[in-house]
C-alpha positions, 0 to 999 in steps of 0.5 A: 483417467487423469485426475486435476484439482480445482480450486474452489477460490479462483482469486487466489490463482494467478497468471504464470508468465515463464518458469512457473513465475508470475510477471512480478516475480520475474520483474523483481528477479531480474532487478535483483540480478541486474543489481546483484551480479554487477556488484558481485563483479565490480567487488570481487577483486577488491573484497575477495570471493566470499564476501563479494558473494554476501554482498550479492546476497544481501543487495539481492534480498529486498528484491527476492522478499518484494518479489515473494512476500504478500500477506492477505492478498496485499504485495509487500509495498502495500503491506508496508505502506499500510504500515509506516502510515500507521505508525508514522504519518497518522496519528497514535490516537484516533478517536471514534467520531461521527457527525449525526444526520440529524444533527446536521439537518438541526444545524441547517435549519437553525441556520436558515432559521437566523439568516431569516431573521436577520433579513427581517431585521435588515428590512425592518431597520431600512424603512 
């Protein structure tokens, strides 16, 4: 009898569309085609067939490393967002601040408290 392994984790499985890929995989790997064999023809003949070929190779990278990388479940545009947000768009010092319940309810109060005064003055003051 034929014996299939189960994962016991069920999110970590996912769909494959075509080639044992997923439908990411085969989007990035045909941006990385489209954009890399056009290069790899148009520059041939001037560069030579060697370089021509690590040019291709270089230009098709970044599409391989979107296509395949993920850290912790994340895809690599994420990862990298979560990481130029931190290093550049917030800031290096982010104090632990929290607004105490009670202190808010204090503050309401308070606030009551002085517009009911200041009524009573205004009312007091006109007659």
């Amino acid at each position: 009898m034929a014996f299939v392994p189960v994962p016991k984790d069920l999110n970590r499985v996912k769909t494959k569309v075509m080639f044992n890929l997923t439908k990411r995989q085969l989007v990035c790997f045909a941006l990385a085609a489209a954009v890399g064999v056009p290069i790899f023809f148009l520059t041939k003949p001037s560069i030579g067939l060697t370089t021509a070929s690590m040019l291709m190779v270089v230009i098709m990278l970044p599409f391989v490393f979107f296509a395949l990388y993920e850290k912790d479940g994340q895809p690599a545009e994420k990862v990298l967002g979560h990481i130029i947000k931190s290093m550049f768009l917030r800031d290096k010092v982010r104090p632990y601040r929290t607004d105490n319940l009670y202190a808010v309810i204090q503050r309401e109060i308070k606030e009551k408290e002085e517009l009911q005064i200041d009524r009573q003055q205004q009312k007091g003051g006109k007659a």
